[in-house]
GUZASE-670932 format. One record per residue (C-alpha): residue number from 1; residue in three letters; x, y, z. Coordinates in nm, 2 decimals. Example, Ala and Ser with C-alpha at 12.3 -4.5 7.8 and 13.67 -1.06 7.14 Angstrom:
<node num="1" residuo="ALA" px="1.23" py="-0.45" pz="0.78"/>
<node num="2" residuo="SER" px="1.37" py="-0.11" pz="0.71"/>
***
This chain:
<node num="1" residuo="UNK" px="8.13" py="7.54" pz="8.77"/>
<node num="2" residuo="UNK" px="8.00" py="7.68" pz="8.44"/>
<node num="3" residuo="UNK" px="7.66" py="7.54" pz="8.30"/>
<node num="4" residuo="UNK" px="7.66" py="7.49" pz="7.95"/>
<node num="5" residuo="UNK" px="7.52" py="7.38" pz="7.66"/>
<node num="6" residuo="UNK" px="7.70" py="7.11" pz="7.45"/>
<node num="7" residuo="UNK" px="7.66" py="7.08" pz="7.05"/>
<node num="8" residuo="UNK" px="7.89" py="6.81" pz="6.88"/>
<node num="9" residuo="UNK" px="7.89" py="6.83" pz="6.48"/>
<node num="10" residuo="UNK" px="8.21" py="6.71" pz="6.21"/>
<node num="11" residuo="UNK" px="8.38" py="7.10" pz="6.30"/>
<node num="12" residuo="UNK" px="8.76" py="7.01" pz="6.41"/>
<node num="13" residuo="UNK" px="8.78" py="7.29" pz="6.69"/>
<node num="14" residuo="UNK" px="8.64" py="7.38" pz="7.00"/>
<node num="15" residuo="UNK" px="8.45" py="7.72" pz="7.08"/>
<node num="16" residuo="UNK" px="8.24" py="7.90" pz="7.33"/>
<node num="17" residuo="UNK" px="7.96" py="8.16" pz="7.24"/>
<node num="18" residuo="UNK" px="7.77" py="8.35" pz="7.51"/>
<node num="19" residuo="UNK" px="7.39" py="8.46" pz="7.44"/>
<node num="20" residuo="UNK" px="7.07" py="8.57" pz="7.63"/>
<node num="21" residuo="UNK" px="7.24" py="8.47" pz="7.90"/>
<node num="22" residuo="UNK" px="7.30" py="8.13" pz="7.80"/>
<node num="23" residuo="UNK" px="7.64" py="7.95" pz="7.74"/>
<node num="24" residuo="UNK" px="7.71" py="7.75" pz="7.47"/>
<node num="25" residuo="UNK" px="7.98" py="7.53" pz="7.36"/>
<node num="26" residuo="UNK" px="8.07" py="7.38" pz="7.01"/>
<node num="27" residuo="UNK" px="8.28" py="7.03" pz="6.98"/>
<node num="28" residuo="UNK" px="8.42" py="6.82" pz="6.72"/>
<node num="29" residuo="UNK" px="8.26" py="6.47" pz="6.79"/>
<node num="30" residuo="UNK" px="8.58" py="6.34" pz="6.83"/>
<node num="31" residuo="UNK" px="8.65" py="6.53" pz="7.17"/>
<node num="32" residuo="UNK" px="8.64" py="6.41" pz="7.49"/>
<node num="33" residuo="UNK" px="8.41" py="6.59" pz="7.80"/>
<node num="34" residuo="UNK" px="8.83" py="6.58" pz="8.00"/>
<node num="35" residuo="UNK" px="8.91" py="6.77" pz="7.67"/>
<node num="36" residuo="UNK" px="8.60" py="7.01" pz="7.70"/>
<node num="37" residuo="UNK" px="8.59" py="7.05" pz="8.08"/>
<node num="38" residuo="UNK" px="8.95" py="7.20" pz="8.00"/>
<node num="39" residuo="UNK" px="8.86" py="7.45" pz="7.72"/>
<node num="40" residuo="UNK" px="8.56" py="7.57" pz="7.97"/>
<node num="41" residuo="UNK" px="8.80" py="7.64" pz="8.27"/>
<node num="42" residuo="UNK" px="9.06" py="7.81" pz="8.04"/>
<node num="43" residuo="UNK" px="8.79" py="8.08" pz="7.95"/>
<node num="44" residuo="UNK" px="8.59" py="8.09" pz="8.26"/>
<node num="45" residuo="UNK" px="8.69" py="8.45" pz="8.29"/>
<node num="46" residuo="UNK" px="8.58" py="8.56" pz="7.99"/>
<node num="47" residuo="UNK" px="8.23" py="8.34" pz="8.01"/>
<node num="48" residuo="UNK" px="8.20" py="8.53" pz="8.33"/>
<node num="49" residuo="UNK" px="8.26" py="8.83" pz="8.17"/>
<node num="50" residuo="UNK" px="8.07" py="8.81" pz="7.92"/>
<node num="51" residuo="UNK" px="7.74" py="8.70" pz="8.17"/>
<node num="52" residuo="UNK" px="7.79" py="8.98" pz="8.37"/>
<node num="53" residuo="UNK" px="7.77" py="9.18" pz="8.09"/>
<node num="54" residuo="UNK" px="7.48" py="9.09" pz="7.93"/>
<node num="55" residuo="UNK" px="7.31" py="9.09" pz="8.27"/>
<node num="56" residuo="UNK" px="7.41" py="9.46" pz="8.33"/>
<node num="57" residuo="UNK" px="7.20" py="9.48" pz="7.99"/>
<node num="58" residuo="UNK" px="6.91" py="9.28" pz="8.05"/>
<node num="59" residuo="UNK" px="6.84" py="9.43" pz="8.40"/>
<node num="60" residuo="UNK" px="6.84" py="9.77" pz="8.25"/>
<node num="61" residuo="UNK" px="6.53" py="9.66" pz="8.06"/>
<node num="62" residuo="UNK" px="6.39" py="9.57" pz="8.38"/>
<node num="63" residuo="UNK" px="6.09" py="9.82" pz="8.32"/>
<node num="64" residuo="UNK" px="5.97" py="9.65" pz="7.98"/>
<node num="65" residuo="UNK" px="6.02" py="9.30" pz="8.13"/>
<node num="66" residuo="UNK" px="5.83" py="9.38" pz="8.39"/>
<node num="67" residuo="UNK" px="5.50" py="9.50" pz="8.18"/>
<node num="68" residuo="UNK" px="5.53" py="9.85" pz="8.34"/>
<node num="69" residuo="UNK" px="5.67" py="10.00" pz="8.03"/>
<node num="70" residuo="UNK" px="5.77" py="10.03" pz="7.66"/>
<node num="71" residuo="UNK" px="6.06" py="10.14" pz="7.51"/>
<node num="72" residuo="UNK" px="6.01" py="10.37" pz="7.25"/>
<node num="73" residuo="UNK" px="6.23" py="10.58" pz="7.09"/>
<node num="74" residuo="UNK" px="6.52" py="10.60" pz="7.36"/>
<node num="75" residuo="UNK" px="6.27" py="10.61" pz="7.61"/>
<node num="76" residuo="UNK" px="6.09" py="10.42" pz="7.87"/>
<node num="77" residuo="UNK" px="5.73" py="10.52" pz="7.82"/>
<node num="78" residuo="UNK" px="5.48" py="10.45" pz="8.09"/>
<node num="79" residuo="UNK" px="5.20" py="10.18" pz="8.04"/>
<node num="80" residuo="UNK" px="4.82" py="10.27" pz="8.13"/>
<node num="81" residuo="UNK" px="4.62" py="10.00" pz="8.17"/>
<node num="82" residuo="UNK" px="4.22" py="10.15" pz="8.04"/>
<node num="83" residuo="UNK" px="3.91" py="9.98" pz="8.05"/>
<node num="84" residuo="UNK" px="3.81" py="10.15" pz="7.73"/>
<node num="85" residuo="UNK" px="3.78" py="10.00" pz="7.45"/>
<node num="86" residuo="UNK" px="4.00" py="10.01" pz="7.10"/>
<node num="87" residuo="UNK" px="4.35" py="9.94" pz="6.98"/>
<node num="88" residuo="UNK" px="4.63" py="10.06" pz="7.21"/>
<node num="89" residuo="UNK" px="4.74" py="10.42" pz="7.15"/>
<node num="90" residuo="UNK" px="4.96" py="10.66" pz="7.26"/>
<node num="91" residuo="UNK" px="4.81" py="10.91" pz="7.45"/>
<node num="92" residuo="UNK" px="4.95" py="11.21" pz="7.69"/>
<node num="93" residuo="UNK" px="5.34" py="11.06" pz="7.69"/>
<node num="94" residuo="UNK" px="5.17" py="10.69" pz="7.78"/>
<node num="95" residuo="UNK" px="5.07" py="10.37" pz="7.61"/>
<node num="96" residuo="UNK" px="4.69" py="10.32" pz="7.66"/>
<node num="97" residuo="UNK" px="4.61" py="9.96" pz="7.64"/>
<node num="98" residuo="UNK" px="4.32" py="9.79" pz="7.66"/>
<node num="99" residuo="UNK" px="4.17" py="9.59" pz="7.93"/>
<node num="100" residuo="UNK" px="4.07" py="9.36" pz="7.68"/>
<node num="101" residuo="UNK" px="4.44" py="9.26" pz="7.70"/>
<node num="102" residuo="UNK" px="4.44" py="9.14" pz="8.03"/>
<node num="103" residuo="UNK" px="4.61" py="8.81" pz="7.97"/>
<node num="104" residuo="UNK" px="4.99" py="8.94" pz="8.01"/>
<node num="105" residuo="UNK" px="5.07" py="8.74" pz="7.67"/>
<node num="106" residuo="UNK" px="4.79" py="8.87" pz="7.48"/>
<node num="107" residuo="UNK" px="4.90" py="9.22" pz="7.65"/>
<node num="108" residuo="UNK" px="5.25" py="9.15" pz="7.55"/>
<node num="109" residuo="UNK" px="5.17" py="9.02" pz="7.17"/>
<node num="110" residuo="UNK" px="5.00" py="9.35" pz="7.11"/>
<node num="111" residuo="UNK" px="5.24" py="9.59" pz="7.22"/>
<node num="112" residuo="UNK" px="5.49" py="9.39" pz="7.01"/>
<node num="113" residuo="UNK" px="5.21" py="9.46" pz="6.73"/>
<node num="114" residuo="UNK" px="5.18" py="9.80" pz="6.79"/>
<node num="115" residuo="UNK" px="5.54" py="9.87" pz="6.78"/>
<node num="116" residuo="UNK" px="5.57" py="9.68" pz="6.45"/>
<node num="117" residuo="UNK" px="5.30" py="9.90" pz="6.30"/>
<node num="118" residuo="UNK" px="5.48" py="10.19" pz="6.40"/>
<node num="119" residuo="UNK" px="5.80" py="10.08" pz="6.31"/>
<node num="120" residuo="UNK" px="5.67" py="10.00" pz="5.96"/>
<node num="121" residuo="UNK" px="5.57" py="10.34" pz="5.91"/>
<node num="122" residuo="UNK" px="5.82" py="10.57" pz="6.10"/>
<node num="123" residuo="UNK" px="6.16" py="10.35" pz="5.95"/>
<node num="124" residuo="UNK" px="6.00" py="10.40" pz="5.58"/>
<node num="125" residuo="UNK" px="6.00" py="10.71" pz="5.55"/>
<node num="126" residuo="UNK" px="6.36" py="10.75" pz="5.80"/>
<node num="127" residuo="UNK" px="6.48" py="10.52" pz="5.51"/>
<node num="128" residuo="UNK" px="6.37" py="10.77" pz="5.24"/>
<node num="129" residuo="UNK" px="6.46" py="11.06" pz="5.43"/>
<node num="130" residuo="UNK" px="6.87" py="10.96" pz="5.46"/>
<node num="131" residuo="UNK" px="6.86" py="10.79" pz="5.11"/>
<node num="132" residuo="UNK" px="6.79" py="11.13" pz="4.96"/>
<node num="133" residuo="UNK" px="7.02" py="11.27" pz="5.21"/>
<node num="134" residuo="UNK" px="7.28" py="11.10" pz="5.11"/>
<node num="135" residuo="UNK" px="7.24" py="11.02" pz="4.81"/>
<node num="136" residuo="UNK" px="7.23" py="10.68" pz="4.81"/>
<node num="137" residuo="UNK" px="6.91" py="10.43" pz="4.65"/>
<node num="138" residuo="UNK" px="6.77" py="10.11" pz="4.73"/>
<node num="139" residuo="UNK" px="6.54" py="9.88" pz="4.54"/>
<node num="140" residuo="UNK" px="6.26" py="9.78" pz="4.88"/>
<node num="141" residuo="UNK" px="6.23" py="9.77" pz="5.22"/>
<node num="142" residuo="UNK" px="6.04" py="9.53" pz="5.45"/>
<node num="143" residuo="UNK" px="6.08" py="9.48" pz="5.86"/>
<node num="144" residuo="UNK" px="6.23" py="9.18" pz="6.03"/>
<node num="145" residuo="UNK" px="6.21" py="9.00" pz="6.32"/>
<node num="146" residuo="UNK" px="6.56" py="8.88" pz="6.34"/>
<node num="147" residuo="UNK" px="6.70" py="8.81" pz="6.67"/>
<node num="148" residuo="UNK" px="7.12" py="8.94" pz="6.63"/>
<node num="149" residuo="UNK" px="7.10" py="9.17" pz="6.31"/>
<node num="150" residuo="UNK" px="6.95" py="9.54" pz="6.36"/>
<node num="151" residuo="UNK" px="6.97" py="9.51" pz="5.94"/>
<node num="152" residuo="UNK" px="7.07" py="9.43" pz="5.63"/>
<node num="153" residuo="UNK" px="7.10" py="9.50" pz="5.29"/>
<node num="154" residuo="UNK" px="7.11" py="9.26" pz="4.99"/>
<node num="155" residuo="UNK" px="7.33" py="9.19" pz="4.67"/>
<node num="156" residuo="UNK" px="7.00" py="9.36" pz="4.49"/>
<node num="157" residuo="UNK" px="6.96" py="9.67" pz="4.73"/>
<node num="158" residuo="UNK" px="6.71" py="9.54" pz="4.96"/>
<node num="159" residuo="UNK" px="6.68" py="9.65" pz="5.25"/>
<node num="160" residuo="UNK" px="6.54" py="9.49" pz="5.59"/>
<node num="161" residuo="UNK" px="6.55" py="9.68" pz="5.91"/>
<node num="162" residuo="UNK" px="6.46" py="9.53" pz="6.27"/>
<node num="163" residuo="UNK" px="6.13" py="9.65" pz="6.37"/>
<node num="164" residuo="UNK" px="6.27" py="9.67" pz="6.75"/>
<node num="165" residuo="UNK" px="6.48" py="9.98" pz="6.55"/>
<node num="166" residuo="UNK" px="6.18" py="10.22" pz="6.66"/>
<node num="167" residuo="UNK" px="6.28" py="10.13" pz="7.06"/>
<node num="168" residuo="UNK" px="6.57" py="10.29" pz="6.99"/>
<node num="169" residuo="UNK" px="6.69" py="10.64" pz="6.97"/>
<node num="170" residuo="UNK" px="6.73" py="10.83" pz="6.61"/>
<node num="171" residuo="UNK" px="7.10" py="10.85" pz="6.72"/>
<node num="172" residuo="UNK" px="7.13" py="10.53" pz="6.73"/>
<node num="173" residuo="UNK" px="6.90" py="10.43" pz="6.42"/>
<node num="174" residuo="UNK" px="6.99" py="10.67" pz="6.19"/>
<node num="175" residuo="UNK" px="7.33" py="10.45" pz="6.22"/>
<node num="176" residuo="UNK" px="7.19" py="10.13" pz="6.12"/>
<node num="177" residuo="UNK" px="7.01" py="10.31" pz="5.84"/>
<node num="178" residuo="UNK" px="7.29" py="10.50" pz="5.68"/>
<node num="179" residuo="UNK" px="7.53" py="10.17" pz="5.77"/>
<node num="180" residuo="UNK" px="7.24" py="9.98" pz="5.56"/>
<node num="181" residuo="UNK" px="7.25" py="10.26" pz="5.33"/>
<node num="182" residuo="UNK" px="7.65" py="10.21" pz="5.22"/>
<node num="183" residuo="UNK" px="7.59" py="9.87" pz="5.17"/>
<node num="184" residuo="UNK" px="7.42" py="9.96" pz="4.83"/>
<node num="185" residuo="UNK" px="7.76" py="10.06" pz="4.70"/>
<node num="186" residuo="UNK" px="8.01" py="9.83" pz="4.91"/>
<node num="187" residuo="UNK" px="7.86" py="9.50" pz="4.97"/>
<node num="188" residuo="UNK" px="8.12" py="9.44" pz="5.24"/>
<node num="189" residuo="UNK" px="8.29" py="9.56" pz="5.53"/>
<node num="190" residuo="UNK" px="8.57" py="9.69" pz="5.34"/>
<node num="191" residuo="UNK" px="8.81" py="10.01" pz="5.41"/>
<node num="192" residuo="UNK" px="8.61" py="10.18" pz="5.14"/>
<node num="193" residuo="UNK" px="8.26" py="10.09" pz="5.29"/>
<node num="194" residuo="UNK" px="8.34" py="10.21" pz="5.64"/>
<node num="195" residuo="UNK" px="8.47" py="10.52" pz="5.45"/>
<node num="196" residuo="UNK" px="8.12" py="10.57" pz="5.23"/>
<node num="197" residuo="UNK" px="8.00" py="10.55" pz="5.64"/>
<node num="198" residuo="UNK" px="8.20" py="10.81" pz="5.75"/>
<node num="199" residuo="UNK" px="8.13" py="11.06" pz="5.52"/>
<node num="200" residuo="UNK" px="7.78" py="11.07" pz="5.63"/>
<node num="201" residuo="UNK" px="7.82" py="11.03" pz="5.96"/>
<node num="202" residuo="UNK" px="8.15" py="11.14" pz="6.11"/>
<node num="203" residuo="UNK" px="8.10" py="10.99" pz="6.46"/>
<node num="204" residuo="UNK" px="7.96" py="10.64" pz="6.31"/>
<node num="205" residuo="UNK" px="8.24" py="10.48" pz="6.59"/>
<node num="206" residuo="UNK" px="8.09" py="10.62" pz="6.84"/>
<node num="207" residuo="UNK" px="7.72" py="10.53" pz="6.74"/>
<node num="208" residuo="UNK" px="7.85" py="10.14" pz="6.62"/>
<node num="209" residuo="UNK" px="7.96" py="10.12" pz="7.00"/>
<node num="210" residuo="UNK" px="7.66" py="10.26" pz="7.16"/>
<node num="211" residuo="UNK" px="7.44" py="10.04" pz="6.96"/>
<node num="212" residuo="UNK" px="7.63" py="9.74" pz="7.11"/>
<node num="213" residuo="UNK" px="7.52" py="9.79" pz="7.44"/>
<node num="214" residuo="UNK" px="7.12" py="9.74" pz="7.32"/>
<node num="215" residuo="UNK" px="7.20" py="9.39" pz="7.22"/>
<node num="216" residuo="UNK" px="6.94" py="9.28" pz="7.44"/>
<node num="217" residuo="UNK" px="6.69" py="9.48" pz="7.31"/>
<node num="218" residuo="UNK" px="6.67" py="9.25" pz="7.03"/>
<node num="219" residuo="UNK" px="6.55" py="8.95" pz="7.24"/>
<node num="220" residuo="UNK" px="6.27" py="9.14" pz="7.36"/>
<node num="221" residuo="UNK" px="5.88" py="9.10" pz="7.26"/>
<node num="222" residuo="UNK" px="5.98" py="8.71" pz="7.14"/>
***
């Protein structure tokens, strides 16, 4: 049997959403748990599906789960626990951190902190870099924490990028960026945005697919 969570509001259909691992179903107030118990069974397989999937993902960040790495631009960079003293740096291909962070939440709160600070810096001027490139302005930029969006771009040109961006490879980021990008011209999904995509980045398809299987890189550092 399939655990799940229930949430009834006024909405007049049923549906099932799978995230972090966690299943989730949506009811209209009016339905009964017969009713529900049915919906659930029809799309077992695809709940199951789904779990296995996001699993697959989830155990693949084993190493940054586990405290015994970061993941940093594509990569899984060691961590070096020093007793020096000082903020946590990169050093010799591995993250020095401080045994002043001994607390594994304190640890964890500061990498996250570090990686913000660098993501601040390095997706500025990435930003800059393809706007020029292609040709295409925006009015600000600012980092986010948001937990399903890698980014997004306003009715006014402004643009917020993920901070967890920077775990990722340039591949892979210069995607979001230039998909962020087009959105200063198209404020849509239309033929003609994915279009403005395309003529940047040829391959975008094959990027927007890699990029789906780091969904669960977004849940990390929370």
């Amino acid at each position: 049997m399939i655990e799940y969570a229930l949430k009834r509001s006024k909405r007049k259909t049923l549906a099932v959403s799978v995230r972090d691992g966690a299943v989730t179903v949506k009811a209209p107030n009016r339905a009964s748990v017969a009713e529900i118990e049915r919906f659930v069974d029809k799309h077992a397989a695809w709940i199951q599906k789904k779990l296995a999937e996001q699993a697959a993902k989830t155990d693949a960040l084993k190493p940054v789960t586990d405290g015994d790495a970061v993941l940093l631009h594509g990569a899984f960079v060691r961590i070096s626990r020093s007793d020096e003293r000082g903020r946590i740096k990169l050093a010799d291909g591995v993250l020095v951190v401080p045994s002043k962070y001994a607390d594994r939440q304190k640890e964890s709160a500061a990498i996250a902190a570090w990686l913000k600070r660098t993501a601040e810096t390095e997706l500025c001027a990435l930003l800059n870099d393809y706007s020029a490139w292609t040709g295409l302005g925006f009015k600000s930029f600012a980092t986010t924490n948001a937990r399903t969006k890698w980014g997004s771009c306003d009715g006014k040109c402004n643009i917020r990028l993920n901070w967890r961006l920077v775990m990722l490879d340039r591949e892979l980021t210069e995607y979001v960026i230039v998909h962020e990008l087009a959105h200063t011209v198209y404020h849509n999904h239309s033929a003609a945005f994915w279009a403005e995509v395309k003529k940047h980045l040829p391959q975008y398809a094959t990027q927007r697919n890699r990029l789906k299987t780091f969904s669960a890189v977004t849940g990390l550092y929370r």
